[in-house]
C-alpha positions in Angstrom: 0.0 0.0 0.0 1.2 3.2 -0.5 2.7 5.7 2.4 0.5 8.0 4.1 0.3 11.2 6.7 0.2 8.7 9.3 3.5 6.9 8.3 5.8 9.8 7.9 3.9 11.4 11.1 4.8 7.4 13.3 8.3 7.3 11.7 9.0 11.1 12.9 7.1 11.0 15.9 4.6 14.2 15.2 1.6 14.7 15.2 -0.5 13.9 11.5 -1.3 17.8 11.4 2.4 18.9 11.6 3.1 16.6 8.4 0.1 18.4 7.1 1.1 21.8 7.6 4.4 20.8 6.4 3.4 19.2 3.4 1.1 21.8 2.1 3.0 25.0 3.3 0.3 25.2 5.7 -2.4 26.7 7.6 -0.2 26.6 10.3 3.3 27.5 9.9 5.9 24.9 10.8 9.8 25.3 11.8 12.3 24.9 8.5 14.1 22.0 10.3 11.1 20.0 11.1 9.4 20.7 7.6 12.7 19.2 5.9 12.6 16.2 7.7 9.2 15.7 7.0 9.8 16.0 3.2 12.8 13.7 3.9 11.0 10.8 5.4 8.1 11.9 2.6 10.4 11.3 -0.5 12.1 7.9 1.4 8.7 6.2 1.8 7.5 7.6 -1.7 5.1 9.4 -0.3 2.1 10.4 -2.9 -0.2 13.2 -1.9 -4.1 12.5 -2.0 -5.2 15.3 -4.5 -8.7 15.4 -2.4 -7.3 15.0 0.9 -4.8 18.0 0.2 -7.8 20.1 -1.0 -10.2 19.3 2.5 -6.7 20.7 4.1 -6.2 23.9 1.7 -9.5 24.5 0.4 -7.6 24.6 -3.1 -9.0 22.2 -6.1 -5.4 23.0 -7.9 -7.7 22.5 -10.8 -8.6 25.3 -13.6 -11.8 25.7 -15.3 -11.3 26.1 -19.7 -14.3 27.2 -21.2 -14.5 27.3 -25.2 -16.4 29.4 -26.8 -18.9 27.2 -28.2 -19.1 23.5 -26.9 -19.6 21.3 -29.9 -18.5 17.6 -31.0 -16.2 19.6 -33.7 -14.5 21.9 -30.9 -11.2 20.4 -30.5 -10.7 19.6 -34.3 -10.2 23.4 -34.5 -6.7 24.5 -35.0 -6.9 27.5 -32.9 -8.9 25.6 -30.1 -6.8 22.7 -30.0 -3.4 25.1 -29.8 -5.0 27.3 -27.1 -5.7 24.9 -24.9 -2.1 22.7 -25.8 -0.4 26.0 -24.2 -3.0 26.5 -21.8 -2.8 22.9 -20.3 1.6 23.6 -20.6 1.0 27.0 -18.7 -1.0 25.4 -15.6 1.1 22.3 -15.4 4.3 24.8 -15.0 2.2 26.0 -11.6 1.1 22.0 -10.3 -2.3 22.6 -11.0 -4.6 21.0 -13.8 -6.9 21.8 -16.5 -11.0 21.1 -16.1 -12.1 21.3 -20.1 -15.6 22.3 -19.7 -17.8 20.3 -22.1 -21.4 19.7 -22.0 -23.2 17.1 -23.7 -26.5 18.9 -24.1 -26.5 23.3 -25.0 -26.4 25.1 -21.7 -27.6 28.4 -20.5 -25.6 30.8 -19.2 -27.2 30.9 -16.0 -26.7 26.8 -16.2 -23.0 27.4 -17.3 -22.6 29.8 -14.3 -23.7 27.1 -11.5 -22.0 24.4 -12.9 -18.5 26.9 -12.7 -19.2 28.0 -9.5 -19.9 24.5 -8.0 -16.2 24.4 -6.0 -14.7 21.9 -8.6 -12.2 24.8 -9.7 -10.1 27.6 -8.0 -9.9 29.8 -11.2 -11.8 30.5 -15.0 -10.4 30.9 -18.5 -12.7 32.0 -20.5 -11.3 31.4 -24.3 -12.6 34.0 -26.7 -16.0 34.6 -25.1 -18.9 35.9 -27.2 -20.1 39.3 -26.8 -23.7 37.8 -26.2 -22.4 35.8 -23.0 -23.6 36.7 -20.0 -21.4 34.7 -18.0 -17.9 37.1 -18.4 -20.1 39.7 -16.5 -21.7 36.8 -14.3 -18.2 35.5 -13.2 -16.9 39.3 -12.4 -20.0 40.4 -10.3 -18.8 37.5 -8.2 -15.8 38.6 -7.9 -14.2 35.0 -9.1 -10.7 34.5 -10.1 -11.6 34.9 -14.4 -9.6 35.6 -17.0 -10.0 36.5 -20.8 -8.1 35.0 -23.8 -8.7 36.5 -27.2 -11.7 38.9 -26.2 -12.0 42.4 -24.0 -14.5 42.1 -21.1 -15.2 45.2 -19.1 -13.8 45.0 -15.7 -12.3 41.3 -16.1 -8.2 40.8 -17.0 -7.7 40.4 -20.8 -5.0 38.6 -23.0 -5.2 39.1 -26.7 -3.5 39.9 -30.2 -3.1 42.9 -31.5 -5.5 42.6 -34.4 -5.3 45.4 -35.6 -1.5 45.8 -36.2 -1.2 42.4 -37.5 -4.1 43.4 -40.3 -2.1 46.2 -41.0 1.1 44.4 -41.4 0.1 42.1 -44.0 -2.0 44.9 -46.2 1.3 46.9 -45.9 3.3 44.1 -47.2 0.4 43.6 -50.1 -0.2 47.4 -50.7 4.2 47.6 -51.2 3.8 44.9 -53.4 1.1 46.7 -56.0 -2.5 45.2 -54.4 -5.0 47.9 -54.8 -7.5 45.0 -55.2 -8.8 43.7 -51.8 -11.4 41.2 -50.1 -11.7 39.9 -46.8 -13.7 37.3 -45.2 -15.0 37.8 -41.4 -15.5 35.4 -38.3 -18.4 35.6 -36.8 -19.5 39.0 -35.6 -20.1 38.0 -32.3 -16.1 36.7 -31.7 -14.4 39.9 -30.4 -11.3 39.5 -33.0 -13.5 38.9 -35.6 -15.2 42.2 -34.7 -11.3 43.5 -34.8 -10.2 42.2 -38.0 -12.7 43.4 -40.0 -13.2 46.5 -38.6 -8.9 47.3 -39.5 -9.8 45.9 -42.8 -12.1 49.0 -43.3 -10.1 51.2 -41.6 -7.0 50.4 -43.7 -8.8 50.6 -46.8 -10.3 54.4 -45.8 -6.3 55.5 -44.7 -5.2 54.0 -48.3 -7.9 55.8 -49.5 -9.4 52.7 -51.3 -12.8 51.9 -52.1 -14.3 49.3 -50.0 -16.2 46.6 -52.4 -18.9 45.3 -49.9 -19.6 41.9 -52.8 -15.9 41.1 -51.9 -16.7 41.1 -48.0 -18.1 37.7 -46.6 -18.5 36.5 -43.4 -17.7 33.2 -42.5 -18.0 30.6 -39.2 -14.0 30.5 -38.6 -13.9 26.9 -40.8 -12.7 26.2 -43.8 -16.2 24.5 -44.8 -18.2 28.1 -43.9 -15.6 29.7 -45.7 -15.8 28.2 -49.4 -19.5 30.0 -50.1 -18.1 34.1 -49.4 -15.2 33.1 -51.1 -17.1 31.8 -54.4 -19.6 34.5 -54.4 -16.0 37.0 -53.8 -14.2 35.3 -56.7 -16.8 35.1 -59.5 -17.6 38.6 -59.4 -16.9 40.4 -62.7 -14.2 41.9 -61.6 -11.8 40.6 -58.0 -9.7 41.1 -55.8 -6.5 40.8 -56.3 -6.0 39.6 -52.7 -8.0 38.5 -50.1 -7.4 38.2 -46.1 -8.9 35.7 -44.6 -10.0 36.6 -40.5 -8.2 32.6 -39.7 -6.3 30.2 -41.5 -9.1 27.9 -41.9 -11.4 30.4 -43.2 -8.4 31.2 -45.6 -8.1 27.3 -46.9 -11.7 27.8 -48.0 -10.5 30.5 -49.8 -7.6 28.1 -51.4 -10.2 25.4 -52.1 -12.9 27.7 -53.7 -9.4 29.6 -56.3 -8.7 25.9 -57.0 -11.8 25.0 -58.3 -12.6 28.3 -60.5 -9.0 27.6 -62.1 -7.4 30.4 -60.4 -3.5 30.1 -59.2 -2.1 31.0 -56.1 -0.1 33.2 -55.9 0.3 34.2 -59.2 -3.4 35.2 -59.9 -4.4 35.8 -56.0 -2.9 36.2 -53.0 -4.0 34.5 -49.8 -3.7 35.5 -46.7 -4.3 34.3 -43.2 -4.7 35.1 -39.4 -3.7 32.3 -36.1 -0.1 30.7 -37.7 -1.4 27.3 -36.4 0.2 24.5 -38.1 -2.4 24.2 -40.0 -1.2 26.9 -42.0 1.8 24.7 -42.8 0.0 22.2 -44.2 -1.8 23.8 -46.9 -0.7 23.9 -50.9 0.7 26.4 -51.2 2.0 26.9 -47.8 -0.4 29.6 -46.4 1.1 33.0 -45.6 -0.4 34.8 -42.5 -0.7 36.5 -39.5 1.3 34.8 -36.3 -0.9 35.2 -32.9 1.6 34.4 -30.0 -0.6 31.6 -28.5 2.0 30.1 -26.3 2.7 33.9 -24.7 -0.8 34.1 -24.4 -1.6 31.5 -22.7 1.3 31.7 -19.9 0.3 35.6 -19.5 -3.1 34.8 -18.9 -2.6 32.0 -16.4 0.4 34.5 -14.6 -3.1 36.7 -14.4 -5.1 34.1 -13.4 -2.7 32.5 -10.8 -1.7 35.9 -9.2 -5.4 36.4 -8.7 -6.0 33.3 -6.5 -3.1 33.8 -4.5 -3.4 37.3 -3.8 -7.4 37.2 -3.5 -7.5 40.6 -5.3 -8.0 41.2 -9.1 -5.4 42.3 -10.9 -5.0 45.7 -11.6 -4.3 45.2 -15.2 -7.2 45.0 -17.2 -5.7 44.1 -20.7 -2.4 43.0 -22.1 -2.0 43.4 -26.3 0.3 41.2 -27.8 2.2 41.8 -30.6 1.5 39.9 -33.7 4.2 38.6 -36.7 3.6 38.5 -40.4 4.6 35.0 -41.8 5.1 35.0 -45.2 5.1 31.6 -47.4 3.6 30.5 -50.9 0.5 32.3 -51.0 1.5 35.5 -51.7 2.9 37.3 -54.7 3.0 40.8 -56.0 -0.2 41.6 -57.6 -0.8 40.1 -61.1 0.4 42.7 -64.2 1.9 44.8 -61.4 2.9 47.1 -64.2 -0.8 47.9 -64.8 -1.5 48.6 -60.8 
């Protein structure tokens, strides 16, 4: 059977509280000399701590809640998704605590999602790119429970997130330097905060060019390639196109690949693609997608530093929002624009 409190506390002669306290750096505090020892004798009778007895004593779950945007059987086949919480899961580990993926195998209101957070399973929230018609960002902060934000702004809750913006900017620039004059874009879903973001640099890039904004070369997708391939036909059999279109993810953008395929059109040399996310996903394509690199590992650790500092200091941080910069990956779907010498 395996060692126990009781053993360590017979073989030193304490009580089974002192090797409590001394194990879990607490309640109560106990001399350096004595709490040695009682890690000595722990790690010579391979001592393994009871997860759920440690918590009784603590009142800790070491466990974090991860709650997706939208629970559905396809969640973790996304690219994004699946990274997020890859980093997410590396970030927690790095503090000894675990990761509670909350799933739910029938749609859930927010009040329901709420309880079933609150229910003392977890010591802390990450809420992954929340929509803006959740209630429960707003829910969690009233409480005053440890939350944090990844990839979305939520008023009075700490935020981690891209700089959307810049990173549209960045790849226009490159296109714009390399003769486009020609652009389309295709949107997330309007109620994803960097969706909202994406599009709306789009526009405002296109008004400080001083370029007209074609609204039949705007489409909005559902962040998958599938969603993707109808915007992106309706975009590229207009009688006249874009030279290039942004897509607001990578797998929005390998609709886009799929859809110049089948009309006969080659990328890059009679479009260029480009993305948003650098998953590797983007790798895999043909051509090799270029596109926008979101820092998803940084992300991740910044908001659980957030998150973790919040639990231990019972007191929200007083950061409300961390930008992170973003990094133009260039690969095969770019070019400059087709008969640049007629741009």
């Amino acid at each position: 059977m395996p060692a126990t409190i009781r053993d360590i506390a017979k073989r030193l002669g304490v009580s089974v509280s002192t090797v409590s306290y001394a194990l879990n750096g607490g309640p109560r505090p106990v001399p350096e000399e004595l709490r040695q020892r009682v890690l000595e004798v722990a790690r010579e009778l391979d001592y393994r701590p009871n997860r759920l007895a440690r918590s009784m004593v603590t009142g800790k779950t070491e466990t974090i809640a991860v709650v997706p945007p939208v629970v559905t059987r396809h969640m973790l086949q996304s690219p994004y998704i699946h990274a997020m919480l890859s980093s997410i899961a590396d970030a927690v580990g790095e503090h000894g605590y675990d990761i509670l993926l909350h799933t739910s195998a029938a749609p859930m209101s927010d009040v329901q999602l709420v309880q079933s957070l609150l229910s003392g399973k977890v010591d802390g929230i990450l809420l992954i790119a929340p929509l803006s018609t959740s209630q429960v960002p707003q829910e969690l902060r009233q409480r005053n429970v440890p939350c944090v934000v990844v990839s979305a702004k939520v008023d009075g809750l700490p935020c981690v997130c891209a700089d959307n913006v810049r990173g549209i900017f960045d790849a226009m620039d490159w296109l714009y330097a390399h003769a486009h004059r020609r652009f389309g874009f295709v949107s997330g879903p309007s109620a994803f905060y960097d969706a909202q973001q994406r599009l709306l640099a789009f526009r405002q890039y296109l008004q400080e060019r001083g370029l007209p904004l074609h609204s039949e070369w705007v489409a909005e997708g559902d962040f998958t390639a599938q969603g993707a391939t109808a915007g992106a036909r309706t975009i590229l059999t207009q009688r006249e196109r874009p030279s290039a279109i942004l897509a607001a993810n990578d797998e929005m953008a390998a609709g886009v690949l799929q859809v110049a395929q089948e009309l006969g059109l080659r990328v890059p040399e009679d479009l260029s693609v480009v993305g948003f996310d650098d998953t590797p996903f983007a790798q895999v394509l043909s051509p090799r997608l270029s596109t926008v690199r979101q820092p998803l590992e940084q992300m991740a650790t910044e908001a659980v530093s957030l998150l973790m500092g919040w639990m231990e200091q019972r007191e929200r941080p007083h950061e409300q929002a961390r930008k992170l910069p973003t990094e133009l990956v260039l690969r095969e779907s770019t070019a400059p624009a087709p008969g640049t010498s007629s741009q």
